[in-house]
Residue frames as a rotation matrix with the C-alpha (Angstrom) as fourth column:
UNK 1
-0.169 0.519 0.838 179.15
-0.897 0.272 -0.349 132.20
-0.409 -0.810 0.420 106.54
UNK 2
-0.707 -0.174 -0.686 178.74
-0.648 0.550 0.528 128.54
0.285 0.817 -0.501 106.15
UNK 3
-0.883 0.420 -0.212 175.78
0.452 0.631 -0.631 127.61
-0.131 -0.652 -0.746 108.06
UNK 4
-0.543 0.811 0.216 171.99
-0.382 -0.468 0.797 128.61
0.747 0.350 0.564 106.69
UNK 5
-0.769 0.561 -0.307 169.55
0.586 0.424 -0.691 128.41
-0.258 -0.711 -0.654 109.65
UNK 6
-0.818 0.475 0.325 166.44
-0.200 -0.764 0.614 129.60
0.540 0.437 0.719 108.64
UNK 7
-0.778 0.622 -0.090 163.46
0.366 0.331 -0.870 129.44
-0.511 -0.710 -0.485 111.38
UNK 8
-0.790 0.541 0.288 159.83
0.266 -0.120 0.956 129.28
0.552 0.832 -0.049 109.57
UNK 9
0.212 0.897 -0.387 157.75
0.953 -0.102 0.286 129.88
0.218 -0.430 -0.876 112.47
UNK 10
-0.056 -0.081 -0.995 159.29
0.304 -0.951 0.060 133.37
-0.951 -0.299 0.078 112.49
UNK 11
-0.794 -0.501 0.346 158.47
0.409 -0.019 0.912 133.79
-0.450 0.865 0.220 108.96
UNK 12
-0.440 0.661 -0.607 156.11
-0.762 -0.633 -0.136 136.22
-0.474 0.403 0.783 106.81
UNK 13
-0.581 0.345 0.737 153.24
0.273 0.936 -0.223 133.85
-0.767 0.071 -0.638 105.68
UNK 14
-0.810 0.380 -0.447 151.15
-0.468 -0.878 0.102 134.15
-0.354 0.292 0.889 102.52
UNK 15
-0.194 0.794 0.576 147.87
0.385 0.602 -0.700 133.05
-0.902 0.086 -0.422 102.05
UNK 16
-0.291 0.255 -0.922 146.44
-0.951 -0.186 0.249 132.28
-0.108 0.949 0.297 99.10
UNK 17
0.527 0.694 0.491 144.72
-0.709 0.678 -0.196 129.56
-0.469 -0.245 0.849 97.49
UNK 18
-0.564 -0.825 0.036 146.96
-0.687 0.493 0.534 126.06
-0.458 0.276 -0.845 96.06
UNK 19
-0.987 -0.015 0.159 146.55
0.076 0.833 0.549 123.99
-0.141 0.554 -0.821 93.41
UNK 20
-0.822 0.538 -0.184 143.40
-0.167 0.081 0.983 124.81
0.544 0.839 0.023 92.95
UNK 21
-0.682 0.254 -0.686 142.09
0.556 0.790 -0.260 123.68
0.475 -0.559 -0.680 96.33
UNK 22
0.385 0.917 0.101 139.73
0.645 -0.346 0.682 124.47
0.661 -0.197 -0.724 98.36
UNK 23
0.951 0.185 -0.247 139.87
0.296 -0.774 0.560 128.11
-0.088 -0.606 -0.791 100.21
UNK 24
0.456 -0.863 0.217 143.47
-0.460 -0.438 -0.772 129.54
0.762 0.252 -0.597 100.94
UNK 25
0.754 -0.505 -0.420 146.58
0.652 0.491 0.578 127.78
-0.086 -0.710 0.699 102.95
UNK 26
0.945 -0.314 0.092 149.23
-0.239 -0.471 0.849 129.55
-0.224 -0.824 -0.520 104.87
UNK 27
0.730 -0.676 0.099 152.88
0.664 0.736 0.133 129.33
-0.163 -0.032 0.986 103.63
UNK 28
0.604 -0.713 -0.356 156.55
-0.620 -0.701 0.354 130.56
-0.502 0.007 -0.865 103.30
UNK 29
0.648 -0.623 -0.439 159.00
0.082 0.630 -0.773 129.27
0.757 0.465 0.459 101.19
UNK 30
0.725 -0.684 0.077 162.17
0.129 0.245 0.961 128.13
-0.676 -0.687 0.266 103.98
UNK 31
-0.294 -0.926 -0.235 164.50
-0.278 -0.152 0.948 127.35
-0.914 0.344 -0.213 100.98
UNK 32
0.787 0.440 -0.433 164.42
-0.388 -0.193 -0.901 127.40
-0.480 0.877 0.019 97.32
UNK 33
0.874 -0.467 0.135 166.40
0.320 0.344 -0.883 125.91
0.366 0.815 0.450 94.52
UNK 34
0.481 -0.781 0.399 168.90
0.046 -0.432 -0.901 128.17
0.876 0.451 -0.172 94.06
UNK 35
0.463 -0.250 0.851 170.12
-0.864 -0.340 0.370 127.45
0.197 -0.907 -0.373 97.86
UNK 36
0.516 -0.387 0.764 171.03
-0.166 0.829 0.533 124.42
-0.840 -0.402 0.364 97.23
UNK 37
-0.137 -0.685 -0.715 173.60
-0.952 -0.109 0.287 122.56
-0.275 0.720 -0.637 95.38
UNK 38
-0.794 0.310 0.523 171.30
0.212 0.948 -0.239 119.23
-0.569 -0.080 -0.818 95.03
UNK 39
-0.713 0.700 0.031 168.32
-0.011 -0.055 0.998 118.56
0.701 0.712 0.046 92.91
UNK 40
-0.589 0.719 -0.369 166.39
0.805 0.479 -0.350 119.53
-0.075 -0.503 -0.861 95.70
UNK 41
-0.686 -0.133 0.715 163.90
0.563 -0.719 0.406 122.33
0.461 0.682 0.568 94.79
UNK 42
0.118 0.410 0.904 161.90
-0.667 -0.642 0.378 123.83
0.736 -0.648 0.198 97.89
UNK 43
-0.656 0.231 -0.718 161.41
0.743 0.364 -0.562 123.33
0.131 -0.902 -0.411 101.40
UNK 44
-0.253 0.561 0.788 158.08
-0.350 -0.813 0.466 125.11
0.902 -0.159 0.402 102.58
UNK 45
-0.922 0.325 -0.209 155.97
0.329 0.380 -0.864 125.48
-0.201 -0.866 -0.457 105.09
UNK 46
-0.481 0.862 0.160 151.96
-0.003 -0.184 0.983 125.13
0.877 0.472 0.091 105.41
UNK 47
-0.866 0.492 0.087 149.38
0.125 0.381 -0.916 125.63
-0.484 -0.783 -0.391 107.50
UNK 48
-0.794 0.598 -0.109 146.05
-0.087 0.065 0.994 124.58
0.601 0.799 0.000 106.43
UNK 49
-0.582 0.692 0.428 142.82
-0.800 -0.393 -0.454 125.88
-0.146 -0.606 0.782 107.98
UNK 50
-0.404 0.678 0.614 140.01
0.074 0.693 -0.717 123.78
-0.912 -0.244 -0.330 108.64
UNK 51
0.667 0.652 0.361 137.57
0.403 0.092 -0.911 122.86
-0.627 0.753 -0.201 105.52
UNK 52
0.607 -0.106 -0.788 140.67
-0.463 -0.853 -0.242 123.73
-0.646 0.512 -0.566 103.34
UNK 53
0.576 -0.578 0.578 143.47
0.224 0.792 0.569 121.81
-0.786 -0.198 0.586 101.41
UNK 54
-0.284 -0.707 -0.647 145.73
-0.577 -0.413 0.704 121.59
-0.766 0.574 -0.291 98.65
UNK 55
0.612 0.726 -0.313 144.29
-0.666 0.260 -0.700 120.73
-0.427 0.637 0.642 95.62
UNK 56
0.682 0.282 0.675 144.66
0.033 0.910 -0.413 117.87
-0.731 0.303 0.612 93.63
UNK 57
0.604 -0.555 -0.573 148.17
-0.795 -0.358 -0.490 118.23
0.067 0.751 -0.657 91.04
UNK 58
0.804 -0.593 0.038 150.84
0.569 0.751 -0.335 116.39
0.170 0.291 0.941 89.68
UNK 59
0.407 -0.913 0.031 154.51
-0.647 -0.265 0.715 116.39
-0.644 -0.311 -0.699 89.72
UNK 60
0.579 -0.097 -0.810 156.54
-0.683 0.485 -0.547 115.10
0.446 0.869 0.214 86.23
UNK 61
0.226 -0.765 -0.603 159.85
0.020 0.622 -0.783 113.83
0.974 0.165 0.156 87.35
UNK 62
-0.619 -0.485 0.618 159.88
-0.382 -0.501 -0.776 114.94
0.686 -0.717 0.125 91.24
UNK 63
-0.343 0.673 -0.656 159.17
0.484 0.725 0.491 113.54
0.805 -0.149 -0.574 94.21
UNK 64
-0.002 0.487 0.874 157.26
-0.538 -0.737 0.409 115.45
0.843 -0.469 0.263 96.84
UNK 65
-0.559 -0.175 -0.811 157.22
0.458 0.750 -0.478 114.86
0.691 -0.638 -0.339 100.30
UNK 66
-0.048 0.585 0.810 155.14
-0.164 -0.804 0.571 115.76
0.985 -0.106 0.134 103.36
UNK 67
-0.526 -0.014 -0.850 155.35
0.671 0.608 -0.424 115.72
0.523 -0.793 -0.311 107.14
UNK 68
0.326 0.815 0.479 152.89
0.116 -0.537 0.835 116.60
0.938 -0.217 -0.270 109.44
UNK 69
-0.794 -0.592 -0.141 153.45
0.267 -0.132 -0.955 118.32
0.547 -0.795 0.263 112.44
UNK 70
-0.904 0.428 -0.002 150.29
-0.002 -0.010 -1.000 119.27
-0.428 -0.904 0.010 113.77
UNK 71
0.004 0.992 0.123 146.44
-0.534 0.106 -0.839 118.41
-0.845 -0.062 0.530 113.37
UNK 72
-0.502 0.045 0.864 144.81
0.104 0.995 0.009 115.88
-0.859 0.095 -0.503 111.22
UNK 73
0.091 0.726 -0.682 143.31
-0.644 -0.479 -0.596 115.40
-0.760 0.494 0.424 107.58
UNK 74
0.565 0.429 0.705 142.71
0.305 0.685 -0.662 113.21
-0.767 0.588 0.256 104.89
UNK 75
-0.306 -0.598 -0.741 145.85
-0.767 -0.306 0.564 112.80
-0.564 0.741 -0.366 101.92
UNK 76
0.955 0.195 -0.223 144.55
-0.280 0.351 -0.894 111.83
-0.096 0.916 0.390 98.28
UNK 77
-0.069 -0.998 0.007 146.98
-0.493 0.041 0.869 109.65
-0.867 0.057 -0.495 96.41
UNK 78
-0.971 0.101 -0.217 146.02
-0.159 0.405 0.901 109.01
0.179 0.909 -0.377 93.05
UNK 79
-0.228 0.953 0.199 142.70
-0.502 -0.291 0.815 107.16
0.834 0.086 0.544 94.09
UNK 80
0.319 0.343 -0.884 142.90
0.717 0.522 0.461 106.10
0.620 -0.781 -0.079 97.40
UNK 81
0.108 -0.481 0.870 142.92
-0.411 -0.818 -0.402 108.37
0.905 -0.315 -0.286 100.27
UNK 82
0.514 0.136 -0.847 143.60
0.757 0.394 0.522 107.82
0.404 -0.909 0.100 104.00
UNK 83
0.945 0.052 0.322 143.77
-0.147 -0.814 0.562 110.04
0.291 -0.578 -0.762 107.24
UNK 84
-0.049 -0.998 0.033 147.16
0.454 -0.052 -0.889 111.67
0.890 -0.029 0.456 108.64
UNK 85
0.825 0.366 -0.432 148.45
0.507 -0.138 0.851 112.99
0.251 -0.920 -0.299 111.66
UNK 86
0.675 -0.737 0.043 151.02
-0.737 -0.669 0.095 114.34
-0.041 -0.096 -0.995 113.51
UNK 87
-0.186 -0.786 0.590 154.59
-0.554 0.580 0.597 112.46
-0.812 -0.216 -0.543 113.20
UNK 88
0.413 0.279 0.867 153.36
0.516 0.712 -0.475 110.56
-0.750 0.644 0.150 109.54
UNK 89
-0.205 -0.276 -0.939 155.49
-0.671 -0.659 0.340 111.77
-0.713 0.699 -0.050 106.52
UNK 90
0.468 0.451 0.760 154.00
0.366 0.684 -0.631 110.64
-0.805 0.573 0.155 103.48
UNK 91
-0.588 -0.802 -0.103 155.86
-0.223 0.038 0.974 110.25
-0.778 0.596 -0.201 99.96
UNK 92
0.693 0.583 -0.424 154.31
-0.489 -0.053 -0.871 111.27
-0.530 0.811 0.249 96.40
UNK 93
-0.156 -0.896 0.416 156.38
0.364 0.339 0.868 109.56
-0.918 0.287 0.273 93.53
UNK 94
-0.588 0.063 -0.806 156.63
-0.523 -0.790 0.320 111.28
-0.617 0.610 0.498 90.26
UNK 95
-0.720 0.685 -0.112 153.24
-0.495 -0.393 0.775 111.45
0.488 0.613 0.621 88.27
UNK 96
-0.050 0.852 -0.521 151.03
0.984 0.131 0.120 110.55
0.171 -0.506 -0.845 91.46
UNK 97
-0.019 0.904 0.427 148.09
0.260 -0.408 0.875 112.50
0.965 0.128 -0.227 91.62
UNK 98
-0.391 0.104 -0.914 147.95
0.918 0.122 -0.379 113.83
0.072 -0.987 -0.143 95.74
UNK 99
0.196 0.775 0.601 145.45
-0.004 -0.613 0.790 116.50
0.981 -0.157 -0.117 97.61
UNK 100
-0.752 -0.200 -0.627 145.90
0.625 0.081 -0.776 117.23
0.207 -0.976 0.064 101.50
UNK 101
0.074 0.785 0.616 142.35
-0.155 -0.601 0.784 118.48
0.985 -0.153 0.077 102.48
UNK 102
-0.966 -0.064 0.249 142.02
-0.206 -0.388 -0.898 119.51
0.154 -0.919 0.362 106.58
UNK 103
0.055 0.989 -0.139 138.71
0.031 0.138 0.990 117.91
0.998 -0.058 -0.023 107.60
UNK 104
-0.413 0.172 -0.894 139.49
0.860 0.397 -0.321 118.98
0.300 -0.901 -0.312 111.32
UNK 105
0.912 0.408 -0.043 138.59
0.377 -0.792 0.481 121.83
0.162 -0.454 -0.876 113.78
UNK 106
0.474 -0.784 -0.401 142.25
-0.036 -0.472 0.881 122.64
-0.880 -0.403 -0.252 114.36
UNK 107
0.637 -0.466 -0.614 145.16
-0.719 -0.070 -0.692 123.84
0.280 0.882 -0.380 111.55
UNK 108
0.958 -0.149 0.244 146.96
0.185 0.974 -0.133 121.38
-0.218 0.173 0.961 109.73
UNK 109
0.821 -0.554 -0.137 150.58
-0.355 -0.684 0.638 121.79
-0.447 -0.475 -0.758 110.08
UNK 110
0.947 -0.035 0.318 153.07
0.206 0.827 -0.522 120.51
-0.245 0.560 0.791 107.51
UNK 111
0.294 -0.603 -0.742 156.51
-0.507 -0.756 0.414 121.09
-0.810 0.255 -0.528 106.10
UNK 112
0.931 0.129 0.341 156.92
0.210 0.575 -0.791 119.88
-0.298 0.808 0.509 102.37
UNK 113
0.260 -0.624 -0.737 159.42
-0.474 -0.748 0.466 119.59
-0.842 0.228 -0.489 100.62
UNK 114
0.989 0.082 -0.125 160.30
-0.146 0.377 -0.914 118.13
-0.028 0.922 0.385 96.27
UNK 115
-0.226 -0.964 0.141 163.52
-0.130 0.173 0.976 116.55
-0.965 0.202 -0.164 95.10
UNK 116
0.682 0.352 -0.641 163.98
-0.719 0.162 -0.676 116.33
-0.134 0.922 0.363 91.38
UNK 117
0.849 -0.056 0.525 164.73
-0.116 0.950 0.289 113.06
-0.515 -0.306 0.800 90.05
């Protein structure tokens, strides 16, 4: 077979808490390393409940992306933060500091994914 479709809203989710952050966020790994043949090294998916987020962490050499697909919240970048939404994909760059905290009433919807440099 030469075609990997992999469909994340039919995927087993596990909660748990990230990075350290506040409460527990919703996720599946889509693809991992070892699926590719690039220096890319996950694709996930998140959902983050209200009053939750991903905590505050680094990345050495890798850059981290994030796009939001549904509901709204507030992404740390080092020290400055500012609100996100749907349709905004926002770019860490290796050793920034980032946090994605859910200050809404509705989950925050996201799919991330890290390239190494």
């Amino acid at each position: 077979m030469y075609m990997f479709i992999r469909n994340f809203l039919e995927a087993e989710l596990v909660t748990e808490q990230c990075h350290r952050g506040i409460g527990t966020i919703n996720h599946t790994s889509i693809y991992k390393k070892e699926d590719f043949d690039t220096k890319i090294q996950f694709i996930n998916y998140v959902e983050i409940p209200p009053d939750a987020s991903i905590g505050f962490h680094r990345h050495r050499e890798d850059e981290e992306v994030y796009i939001i697909l549904e509901g709204n919240g507030i992404m740390k970048v080092n020290d400055e933060q500012t609100r996100v939404k749907p349709g905004d994909i926002l770019l860490n760059k290796p050793h920034w500091g980032h946090e994605l905290f859910n200050d809404s009433n509705e989950m925050l919807r996201a799919v991330v994914f890290e390239v190494l440099k």
